[in-house]
mmCIF file as gemmi writes it, N, C-alpha and C atoms, coordinates in Angstrom:
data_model
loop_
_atom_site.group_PDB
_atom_site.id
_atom_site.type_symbol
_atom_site.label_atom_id
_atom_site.label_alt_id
_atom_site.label_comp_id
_atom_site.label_asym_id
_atom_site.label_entity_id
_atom_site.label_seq_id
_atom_site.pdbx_PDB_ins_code
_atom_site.Cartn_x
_atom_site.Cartn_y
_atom_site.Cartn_z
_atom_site.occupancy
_atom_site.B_iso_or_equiv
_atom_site.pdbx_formal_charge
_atom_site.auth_seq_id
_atom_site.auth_asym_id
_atom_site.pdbx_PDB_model_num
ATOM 1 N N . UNK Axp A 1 ? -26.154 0.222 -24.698 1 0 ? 1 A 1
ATOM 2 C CA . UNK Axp A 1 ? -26.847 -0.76 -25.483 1 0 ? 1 A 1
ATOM 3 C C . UNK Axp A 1 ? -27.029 -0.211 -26.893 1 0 ? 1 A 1
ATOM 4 N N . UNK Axp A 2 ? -26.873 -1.372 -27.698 1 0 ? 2 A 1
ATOM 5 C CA . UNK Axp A 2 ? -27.271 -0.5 -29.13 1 0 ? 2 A 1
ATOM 6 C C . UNK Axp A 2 ? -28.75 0.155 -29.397 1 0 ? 2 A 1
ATOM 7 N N . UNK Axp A 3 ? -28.788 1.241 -30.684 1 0 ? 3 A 1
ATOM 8 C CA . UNK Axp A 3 ? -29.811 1.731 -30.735 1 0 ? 3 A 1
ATOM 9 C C . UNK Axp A 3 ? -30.788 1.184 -30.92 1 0 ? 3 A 1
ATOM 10 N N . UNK Axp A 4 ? -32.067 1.467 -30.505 1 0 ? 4 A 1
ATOM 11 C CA . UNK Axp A 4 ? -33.362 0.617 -29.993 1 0 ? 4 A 1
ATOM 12 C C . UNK Axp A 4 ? -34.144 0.416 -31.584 1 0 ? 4 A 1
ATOM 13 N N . UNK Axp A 5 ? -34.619 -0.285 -31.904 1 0 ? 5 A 1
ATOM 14 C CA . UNK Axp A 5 ? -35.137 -0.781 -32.813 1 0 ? 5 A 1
ATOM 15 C C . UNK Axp A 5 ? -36.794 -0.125 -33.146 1 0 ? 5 A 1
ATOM 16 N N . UNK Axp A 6 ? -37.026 0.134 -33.519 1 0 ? 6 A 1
ATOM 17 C CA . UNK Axp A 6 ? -38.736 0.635 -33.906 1 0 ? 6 A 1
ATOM 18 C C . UNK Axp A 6 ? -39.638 -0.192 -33.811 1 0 ? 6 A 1
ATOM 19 N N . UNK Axp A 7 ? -39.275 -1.448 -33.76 1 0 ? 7 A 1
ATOM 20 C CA . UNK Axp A 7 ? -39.81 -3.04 -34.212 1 0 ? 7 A 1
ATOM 21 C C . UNK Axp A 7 ? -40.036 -3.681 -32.652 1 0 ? 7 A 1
ATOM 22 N N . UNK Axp A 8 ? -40.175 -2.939 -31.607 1 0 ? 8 A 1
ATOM 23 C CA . UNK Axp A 8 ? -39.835 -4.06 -30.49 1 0 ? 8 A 1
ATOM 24 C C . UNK Axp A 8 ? -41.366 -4.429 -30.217 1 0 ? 8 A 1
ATOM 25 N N . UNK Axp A 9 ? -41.14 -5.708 -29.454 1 0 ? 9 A 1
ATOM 26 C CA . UNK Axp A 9 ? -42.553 -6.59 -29.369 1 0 ? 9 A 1
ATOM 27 C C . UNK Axp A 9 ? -42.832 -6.766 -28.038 1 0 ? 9 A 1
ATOM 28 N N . UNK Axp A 10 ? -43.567 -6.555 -27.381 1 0 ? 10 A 1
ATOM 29 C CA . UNK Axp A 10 ? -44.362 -6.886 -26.213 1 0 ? 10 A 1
ATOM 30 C C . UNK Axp A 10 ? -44.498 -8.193 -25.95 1 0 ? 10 A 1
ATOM 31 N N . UNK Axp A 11 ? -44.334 -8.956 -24.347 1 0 ? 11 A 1
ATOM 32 C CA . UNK Axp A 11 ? -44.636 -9.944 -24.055 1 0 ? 11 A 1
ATOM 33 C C . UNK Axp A 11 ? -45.406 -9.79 -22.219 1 0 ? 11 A 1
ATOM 34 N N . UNK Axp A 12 ? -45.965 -10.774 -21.576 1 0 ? 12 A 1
ATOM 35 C CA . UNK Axp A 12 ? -46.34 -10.879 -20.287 1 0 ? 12 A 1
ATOM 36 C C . UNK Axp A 12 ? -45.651 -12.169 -19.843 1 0 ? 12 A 1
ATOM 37 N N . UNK Axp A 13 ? -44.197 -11.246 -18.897 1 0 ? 13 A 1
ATOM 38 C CA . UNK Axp A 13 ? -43.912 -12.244 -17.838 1 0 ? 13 A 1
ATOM 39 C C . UNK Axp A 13 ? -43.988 -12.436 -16.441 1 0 ? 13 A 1
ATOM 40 N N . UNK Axp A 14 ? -44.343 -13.683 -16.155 1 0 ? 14 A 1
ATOM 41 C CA . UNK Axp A 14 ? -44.329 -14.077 -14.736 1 0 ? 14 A 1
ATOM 42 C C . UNK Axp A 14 ? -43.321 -14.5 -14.192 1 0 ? 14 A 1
ATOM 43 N N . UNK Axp A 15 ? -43.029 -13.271 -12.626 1 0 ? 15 A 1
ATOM 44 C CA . UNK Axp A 15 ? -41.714 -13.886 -11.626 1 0 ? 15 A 1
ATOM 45 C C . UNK Axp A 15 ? -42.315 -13.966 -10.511 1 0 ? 15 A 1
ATOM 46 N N . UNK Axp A 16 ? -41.752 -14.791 -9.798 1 0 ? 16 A 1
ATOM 47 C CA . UNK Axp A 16 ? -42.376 -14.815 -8.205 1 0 ? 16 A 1
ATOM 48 C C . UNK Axp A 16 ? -41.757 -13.762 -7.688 1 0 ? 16 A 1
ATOM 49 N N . UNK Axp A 17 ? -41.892 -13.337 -6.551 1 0 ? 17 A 1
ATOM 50 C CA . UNK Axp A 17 ? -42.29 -12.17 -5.851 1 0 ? 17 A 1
ATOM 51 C C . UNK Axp A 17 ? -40.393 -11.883 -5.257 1 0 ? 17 A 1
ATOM 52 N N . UNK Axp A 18 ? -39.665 -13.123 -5.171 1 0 ? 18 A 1
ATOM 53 C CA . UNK Axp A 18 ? -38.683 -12.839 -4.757 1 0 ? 18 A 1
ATOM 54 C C . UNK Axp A 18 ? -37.559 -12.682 -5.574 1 0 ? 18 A 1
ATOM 55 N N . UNK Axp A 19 ? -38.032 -13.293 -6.885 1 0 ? 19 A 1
ATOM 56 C CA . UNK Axp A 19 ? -36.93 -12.999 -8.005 1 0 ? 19 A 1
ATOM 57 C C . UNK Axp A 19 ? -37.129 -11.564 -8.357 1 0 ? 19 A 1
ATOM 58 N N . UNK Axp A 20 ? -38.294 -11.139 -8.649 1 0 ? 20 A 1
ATOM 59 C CA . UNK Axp A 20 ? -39.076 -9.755 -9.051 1 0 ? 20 A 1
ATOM 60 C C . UNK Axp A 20 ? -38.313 -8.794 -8.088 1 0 ? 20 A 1
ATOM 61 N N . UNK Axp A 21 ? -37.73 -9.064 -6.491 1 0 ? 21 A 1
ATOM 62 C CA . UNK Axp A 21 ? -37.46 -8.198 -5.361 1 0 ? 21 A 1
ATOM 63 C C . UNK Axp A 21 ? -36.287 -7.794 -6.494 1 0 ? 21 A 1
ATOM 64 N N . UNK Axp A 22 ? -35.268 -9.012 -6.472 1 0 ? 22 A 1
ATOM 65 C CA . UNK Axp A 22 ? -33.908 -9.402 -6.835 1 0 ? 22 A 1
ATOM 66 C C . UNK Axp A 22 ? -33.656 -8.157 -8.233 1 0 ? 22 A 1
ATOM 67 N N . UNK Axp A 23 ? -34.359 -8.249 -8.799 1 0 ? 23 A 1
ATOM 68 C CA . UNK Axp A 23 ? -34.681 -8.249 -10.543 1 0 ? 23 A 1
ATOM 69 C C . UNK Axp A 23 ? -34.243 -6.529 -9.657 1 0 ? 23 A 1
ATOM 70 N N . UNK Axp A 24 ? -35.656 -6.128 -9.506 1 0 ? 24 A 1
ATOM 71 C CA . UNK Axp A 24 ? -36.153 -4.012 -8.995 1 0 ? 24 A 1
ATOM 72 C C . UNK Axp A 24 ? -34.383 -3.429 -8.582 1 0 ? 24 A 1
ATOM 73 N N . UNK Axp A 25 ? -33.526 -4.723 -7.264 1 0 ? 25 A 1
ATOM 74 C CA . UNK Axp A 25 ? -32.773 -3.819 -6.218 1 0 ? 25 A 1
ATOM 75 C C . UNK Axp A 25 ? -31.426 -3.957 -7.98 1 0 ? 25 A 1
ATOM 76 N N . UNK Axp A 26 ? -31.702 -4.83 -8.534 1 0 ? 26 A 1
ATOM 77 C CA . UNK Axp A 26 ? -30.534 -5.283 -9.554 1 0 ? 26 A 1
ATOM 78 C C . UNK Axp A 26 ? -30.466 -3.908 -10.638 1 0 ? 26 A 1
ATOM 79 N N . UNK Axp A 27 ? -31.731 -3.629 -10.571 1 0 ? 27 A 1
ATOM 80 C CA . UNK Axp A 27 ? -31.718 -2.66 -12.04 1 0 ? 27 A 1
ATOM 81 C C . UNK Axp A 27 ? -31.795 -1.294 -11.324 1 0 ? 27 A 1
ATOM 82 N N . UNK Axp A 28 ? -32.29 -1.257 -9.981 1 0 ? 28 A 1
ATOM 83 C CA . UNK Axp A 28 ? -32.045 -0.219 -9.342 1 0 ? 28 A 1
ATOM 84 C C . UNK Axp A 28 ? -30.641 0.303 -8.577 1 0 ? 28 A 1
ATOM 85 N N . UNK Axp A 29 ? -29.665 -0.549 -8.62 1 0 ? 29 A 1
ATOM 86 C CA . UNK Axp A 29 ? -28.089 -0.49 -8.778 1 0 ? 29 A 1
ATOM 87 C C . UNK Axp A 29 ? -27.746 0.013 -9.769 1 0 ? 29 A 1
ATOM 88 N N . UNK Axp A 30 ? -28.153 -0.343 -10.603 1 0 ? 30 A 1
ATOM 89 C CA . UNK Axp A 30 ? -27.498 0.154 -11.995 1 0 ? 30 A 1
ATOM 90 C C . UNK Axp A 30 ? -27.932 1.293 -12.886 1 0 ? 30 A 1
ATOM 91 N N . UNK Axp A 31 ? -29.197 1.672 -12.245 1 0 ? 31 A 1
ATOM 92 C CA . UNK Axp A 31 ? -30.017 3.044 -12.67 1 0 ? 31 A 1
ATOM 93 C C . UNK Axp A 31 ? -30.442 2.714 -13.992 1 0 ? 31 A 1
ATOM 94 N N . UNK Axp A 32 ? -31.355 1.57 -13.823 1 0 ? 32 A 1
ATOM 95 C CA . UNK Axp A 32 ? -32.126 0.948 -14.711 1 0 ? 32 A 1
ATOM 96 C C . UNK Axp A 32 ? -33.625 1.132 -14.496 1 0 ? 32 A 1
ATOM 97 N N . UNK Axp A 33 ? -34.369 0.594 -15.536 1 0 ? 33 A 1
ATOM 98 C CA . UNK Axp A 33 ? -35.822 0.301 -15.094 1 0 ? 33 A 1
ATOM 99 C C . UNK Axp A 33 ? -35.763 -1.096 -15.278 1 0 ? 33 A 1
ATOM 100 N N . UNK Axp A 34 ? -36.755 -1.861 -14.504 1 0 ? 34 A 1
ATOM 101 C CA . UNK Axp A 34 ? -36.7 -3.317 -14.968 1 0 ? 34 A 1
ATOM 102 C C . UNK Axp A 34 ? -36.693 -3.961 -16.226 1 0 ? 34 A 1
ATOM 103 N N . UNK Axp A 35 ? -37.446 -3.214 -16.578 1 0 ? 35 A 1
ATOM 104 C CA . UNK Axp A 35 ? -37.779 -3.435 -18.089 1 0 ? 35 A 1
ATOM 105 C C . UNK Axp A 35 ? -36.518 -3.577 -18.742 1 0 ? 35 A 1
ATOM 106 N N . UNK Axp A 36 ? -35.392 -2.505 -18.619 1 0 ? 36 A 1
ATOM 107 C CA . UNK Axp A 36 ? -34.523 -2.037 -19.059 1 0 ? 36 A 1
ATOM 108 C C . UNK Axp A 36 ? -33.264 -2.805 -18.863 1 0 ? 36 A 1
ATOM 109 N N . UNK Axp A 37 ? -33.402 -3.467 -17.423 1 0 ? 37 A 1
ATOM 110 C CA . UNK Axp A 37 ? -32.831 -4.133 -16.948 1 0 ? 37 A 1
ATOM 111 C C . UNK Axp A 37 ? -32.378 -5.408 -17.568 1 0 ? 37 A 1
ATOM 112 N N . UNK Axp A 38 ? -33.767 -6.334 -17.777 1 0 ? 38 A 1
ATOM 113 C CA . UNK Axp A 38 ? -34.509 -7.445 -18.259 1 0 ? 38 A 1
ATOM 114 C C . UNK Axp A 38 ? -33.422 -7.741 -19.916 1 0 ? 38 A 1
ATOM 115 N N . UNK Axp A 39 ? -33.91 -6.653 -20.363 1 0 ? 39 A 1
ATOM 116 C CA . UNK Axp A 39 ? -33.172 -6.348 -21.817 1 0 ? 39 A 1
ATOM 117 C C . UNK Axp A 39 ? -32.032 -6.118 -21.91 1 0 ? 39 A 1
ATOM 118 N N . UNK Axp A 40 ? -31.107 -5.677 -21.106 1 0 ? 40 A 1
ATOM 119 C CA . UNK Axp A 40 ? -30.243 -5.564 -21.184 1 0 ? 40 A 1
ATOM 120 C C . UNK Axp A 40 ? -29.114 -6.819 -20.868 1 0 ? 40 A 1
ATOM 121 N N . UNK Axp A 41 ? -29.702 -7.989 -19.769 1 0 ? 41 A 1
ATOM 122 C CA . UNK Axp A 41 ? -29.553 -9.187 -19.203 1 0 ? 41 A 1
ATOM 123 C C . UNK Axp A 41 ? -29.025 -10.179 -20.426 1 0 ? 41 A 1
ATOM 124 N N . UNK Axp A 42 ? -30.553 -10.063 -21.152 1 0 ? 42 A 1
ATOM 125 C CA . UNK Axp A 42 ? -30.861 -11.044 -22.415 1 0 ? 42 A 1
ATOM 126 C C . UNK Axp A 42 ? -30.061 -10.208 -23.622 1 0 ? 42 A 1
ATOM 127 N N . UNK Axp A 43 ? -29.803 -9.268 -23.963 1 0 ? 43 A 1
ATOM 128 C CA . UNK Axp A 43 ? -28.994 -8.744 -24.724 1 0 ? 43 A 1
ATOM 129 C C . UNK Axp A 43 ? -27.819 -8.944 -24.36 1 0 ? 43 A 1
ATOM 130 N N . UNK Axp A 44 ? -27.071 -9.171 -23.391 1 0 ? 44 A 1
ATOM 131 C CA . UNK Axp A 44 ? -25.458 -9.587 -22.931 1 0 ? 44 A 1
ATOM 132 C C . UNK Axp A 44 ? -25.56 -11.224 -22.995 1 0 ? 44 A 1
ATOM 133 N N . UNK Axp A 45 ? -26.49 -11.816 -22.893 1 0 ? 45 A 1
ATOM 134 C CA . UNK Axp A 45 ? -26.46 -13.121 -22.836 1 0 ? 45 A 1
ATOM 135 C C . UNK Axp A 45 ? -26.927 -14.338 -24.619 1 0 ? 45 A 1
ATOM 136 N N . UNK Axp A 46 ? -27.179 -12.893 -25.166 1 0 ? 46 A 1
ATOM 137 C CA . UNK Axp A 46 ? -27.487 -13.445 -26.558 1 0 ? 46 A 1
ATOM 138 C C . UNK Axp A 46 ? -25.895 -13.311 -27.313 1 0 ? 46 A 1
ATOM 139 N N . UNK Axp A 47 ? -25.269 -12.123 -26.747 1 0 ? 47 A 1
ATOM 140 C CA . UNK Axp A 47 ? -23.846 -11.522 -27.549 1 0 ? 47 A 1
ATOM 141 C C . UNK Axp A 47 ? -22.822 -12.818 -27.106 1 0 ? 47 A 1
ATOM 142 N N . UNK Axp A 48 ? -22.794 -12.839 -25.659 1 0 ? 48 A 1
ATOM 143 C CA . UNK Axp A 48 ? -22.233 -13.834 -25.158 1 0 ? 48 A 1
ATOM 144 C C . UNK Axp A 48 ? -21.802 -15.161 -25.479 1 0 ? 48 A 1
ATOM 145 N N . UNK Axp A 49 ? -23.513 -15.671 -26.24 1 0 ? 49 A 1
ATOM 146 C CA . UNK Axp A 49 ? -23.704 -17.026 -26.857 1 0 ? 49 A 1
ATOM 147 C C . UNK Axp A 49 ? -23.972 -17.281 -28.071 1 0 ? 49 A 1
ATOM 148 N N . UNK Axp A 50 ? -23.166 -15.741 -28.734 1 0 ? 50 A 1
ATOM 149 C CA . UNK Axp A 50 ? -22.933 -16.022 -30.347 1 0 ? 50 A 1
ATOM 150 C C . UNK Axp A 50 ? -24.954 -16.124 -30.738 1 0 ? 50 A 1
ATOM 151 N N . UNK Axp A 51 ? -25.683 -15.845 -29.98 1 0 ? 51 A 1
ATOM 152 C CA . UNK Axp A 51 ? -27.37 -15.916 -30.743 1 0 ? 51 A 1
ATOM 153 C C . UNK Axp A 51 ? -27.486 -14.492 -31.192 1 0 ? 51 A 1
ATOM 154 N N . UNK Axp A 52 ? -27.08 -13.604 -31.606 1 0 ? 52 A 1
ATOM 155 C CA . UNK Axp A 52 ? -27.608 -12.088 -32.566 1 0 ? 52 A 1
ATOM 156 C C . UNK Axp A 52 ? -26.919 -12.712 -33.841 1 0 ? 52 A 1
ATOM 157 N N . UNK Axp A 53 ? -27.603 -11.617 -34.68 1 0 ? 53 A 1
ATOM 158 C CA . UNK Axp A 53 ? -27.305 -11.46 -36.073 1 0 ? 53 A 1
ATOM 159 C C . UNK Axp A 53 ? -26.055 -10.986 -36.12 1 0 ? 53 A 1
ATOM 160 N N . UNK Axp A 54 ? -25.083 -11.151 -37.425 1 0 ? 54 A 1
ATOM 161 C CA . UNK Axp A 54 ? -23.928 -9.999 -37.261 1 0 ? 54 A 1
ATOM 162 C C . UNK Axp A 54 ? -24.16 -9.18 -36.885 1 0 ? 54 A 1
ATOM 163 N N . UNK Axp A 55 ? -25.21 -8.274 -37.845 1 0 ? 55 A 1
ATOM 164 C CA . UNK Axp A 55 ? -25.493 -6.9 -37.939 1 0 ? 55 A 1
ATOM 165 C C . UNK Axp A 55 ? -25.71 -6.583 -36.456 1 0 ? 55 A 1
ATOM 166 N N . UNK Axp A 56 ? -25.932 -7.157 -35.304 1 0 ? 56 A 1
ATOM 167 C CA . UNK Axp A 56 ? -26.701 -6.893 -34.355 1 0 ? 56 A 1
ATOM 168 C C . UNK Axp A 56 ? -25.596 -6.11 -33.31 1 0 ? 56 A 1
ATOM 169 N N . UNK Axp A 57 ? -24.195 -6.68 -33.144 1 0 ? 57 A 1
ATOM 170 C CA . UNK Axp A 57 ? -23.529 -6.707 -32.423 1 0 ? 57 A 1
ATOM 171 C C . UNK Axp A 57 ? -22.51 -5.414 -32.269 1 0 ? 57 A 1
């Protein structure tokens, strides 16, 4: 992933208990943290759909 930004922002999300299972065994395949996981999801899916900045990519 590109280098992490200094700027990152905090949010509180809610998953039900079985997406949350899904989410842990997903990022725990991949030797992730969820967190890490999460970001990394939405970062392939922003590149994907042309939503980053140039600079971003």
């Amino acid at each position: 992933m590109a280098e992490k930004d200094s700027k990152t922002k905090n949010f509180v999300l809610r998953l039900d208990a079985e997406t949350m299972a899904a989410l842990e065994k997903w990022a725990d395949d991949e030797f992730r943290s969820v967190n890490g996981q999460i970001a990394y999801v939405i970062d392939q899916a922003l590149k994907k759909n042309g939503r980053l900045p140039k600079n971003k990519h």
